[in-house]
N, C-alpha and C positions, 0 to 999 in steps of 0.2 A: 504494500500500500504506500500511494505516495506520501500520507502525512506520516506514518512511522518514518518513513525515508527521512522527513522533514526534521523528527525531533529527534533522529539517533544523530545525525550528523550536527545538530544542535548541542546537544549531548556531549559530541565530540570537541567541537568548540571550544567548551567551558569545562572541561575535564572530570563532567558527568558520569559514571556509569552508566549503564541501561541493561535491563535484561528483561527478552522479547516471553510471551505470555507464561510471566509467574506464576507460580501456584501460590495464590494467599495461605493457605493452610501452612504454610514455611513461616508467617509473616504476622500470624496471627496466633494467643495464649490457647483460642480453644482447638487449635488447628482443626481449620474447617474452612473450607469456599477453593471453589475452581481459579481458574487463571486472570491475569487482567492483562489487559493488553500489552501492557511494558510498566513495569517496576525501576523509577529511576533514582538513584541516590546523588541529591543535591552537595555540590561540592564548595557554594559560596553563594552570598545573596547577590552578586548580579548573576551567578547560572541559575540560583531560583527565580530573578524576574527572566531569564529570559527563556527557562523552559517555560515558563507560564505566559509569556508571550507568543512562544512558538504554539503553544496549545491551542490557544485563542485564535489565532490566523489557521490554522488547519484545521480550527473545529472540534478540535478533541475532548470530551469529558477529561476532568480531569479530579482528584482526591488526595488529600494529605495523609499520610499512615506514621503514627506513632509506634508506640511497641506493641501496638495490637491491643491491649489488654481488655480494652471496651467495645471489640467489634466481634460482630456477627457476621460474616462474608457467607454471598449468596453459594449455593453449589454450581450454579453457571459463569460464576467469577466477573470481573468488575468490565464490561464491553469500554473502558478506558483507560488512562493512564492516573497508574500510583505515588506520588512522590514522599520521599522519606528526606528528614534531615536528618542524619546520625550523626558519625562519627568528625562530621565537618560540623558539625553543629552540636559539639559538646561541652563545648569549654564552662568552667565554673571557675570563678576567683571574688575576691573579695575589694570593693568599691572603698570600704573603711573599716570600721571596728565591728560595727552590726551591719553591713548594707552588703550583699552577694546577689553577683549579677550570675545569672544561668542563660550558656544558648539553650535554643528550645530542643533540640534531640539529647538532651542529658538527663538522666535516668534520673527519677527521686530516689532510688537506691545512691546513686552518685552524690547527690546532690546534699542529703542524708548523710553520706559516711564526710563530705568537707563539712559540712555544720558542726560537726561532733569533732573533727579533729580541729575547727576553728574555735574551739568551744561556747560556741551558737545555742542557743534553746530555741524551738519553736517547729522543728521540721520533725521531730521523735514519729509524731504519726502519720504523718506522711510517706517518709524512710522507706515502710514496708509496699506500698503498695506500684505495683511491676509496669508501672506506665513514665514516659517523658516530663519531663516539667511544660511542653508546650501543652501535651494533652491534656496534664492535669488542669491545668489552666482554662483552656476552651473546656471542660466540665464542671470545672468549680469543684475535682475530685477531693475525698476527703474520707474519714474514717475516725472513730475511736475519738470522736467529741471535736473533732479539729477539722478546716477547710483549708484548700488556696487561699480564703480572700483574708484569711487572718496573717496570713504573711506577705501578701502580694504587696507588690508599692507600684509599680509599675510596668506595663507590658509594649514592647515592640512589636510591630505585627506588620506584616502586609497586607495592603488593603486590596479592595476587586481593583481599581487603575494601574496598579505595578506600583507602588509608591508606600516608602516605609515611614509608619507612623509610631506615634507613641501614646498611647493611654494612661489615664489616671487612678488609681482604684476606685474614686468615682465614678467613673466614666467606663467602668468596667460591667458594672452591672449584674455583680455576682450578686447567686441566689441558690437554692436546692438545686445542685447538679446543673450549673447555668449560665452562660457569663455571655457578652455584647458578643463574641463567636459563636457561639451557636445556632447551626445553622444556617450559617454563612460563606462564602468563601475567602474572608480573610483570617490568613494563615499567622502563626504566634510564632517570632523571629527570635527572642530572648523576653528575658523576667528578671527584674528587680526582684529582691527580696529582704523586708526588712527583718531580724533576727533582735532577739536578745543576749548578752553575755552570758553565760551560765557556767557553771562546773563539769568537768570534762567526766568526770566519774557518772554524776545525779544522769547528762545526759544520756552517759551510754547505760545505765540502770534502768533508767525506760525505755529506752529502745530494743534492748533485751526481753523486757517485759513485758512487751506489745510485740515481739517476736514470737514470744513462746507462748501467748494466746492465740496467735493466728496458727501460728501450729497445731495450737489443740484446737482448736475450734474450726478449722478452714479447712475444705479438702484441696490441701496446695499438690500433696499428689496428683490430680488429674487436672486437667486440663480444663480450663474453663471460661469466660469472658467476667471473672469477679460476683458479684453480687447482681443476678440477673434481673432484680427487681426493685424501682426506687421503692424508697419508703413512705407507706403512706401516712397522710397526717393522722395522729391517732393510735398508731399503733406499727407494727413493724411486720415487714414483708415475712420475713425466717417465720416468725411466731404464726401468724395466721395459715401460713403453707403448713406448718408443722401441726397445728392444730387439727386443718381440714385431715390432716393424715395422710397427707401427699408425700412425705420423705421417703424415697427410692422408687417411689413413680417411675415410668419408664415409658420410651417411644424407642422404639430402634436401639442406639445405644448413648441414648442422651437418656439422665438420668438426671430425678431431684435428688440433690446429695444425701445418703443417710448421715453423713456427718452435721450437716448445716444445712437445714431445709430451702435458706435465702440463694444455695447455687445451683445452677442445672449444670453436670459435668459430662463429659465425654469420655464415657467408659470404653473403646476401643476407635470404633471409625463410626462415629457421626457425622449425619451429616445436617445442614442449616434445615432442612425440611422437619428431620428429626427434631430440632430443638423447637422450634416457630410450633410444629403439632404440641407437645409438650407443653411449651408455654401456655399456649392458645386453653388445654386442658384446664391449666393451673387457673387459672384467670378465673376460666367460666366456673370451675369449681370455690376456689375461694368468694367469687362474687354472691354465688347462689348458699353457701352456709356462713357469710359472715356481714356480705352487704358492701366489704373493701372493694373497689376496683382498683386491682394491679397493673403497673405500667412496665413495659421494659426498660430495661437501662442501657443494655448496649446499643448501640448505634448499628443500624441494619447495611451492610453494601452491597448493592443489588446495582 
């Protein structure tokens, strides 16, 4: 095709990678979903305006991919192109005493173990969970009594014209799982973060501590897209799934966790049909014996 022609040679240019129809299930926590057209790893912010240039002129769909953690990929895989900022988009250092700047493909694990060794307070619950600081961002991800917006100060992002901006945490628009991306396609280029000083001991004792909860209590053994369902006002997705008596429910080999009612895991090869029936089950049942309506949380790619 001539627009693949278009953007590998683009690609080429700006010292891109590209690789021709990926299998997302490489790409993605629950490994699941067919191929997308090209998987390309951004190597600098003018080759990300100018794959996202080239896209636009050829017409391409085109999607941001973090570490996966919060996606659903369809089994027909994404009919466009994926772009990832990793390993060119990782950097974390320190602006002052409390102020750390994150590019957006560095891991809250990463980003976690500099807070701790800066001895930072404030990232402890964040630390654990296996998505980018950009992603976290565009979800307002969060855990264990704590959000993005509580440490956020401010975000860089590219907007739909090519053109990098900067945001305020006002202007941010964090809420339940939610923030001015969502939604959207402007993409989160780096993150201010404001921190407190703390004790390099107290930090890593809770980050341990919230380690070895999510170990007991999470089925981190399999595979899975996190917490499959926001919370609802009132009461808590886990408890009502657990309640209906839904834990190890099952469709194909997506399963509700018997460890943690709030995950749907992928017991060998599931696939996105598997989980979407499942879920779909979950919903209409918890709706009909508790009155809740359950929503997904992952983000679907189809």
């Amino acid at each position: 095709m001539q627009e693949l022609e278009s953007i590998t040679e683009c690609c080429k240019s700006h010292q891109c990678s590209i690789l021709l129809q990926e299998p997302l299930a490489k790409h993605t926590t629950f490994r699941i979903g067919g191929a997308c057209q090209a998987m390309i790893q951004i190597s600098s912010r003018e080759g990300l305006q100018a794959v996202l240039r080239c896209c636009q002129e050829q017409g391409l769909p085109w999607m941001i991919l973090g570490n996966g953690s919060n996606i659903l990929a369809a089994d027909e895989g994404y009919n466009g192109i994926v772009l990832q900022l990793g390993r060119a988009f990782s950097c974390v250092q320190l602006l002052d005493e409390t102020t750390v700047f994150c590019e957006a493909g560095a891991t809250l694990s990463s980003v976690g173990k500099f807070a701790l060794e800066s001895c930072l307070t404030g990232m402890e619950c964040l630390a654990g969970i296996p998505g980018t600081i950009g992603g976290a961002v565009y979800m307002n991800a969060g855990a264990y009594g704590g959000e993005m917006k509580d440490v956020v100060q401010t975000v860089e992002y590219l907007d739909e014209d090519g053109i990098f901006q900067t945001a305020t945490l006002e202007e941010l628009q964090f809420s339940y799982r939610h923030s001015m991306f969502s939604g959207t396609k402007k993409i989160v280029t780096g993150v201010t973060l404001h921190l407190e000083k703390g004790s390099y001991a107290a930090i890593r004792e809770e980050m341990q501590k919230l380690k070895n909860q999510r170990i007991a209590k999470q089925p981190l053994e399999l595979p899975s897209a996190g917490s499959t369902f926001k919370r609802p006002v009132g009461s808590y997705a886990s408890f009502l799934i657990d309640q209906c008596g839904l834990k190890g429910a099952s469709v194909g080999d997506a399963q509700v966790s018997v460890k943690h009612a709030g995950f749907v895991v992928n017991t060998g090869h599931a696939t996105c049909r598997d989980v979407l029936e499942l879920c779909d089950f979950v919903i209409e049942t918890v709706k009909e014996k508790t009155g809740y309506c359950l929503e997904l949380e992952p983000v679907i790619l189809k």
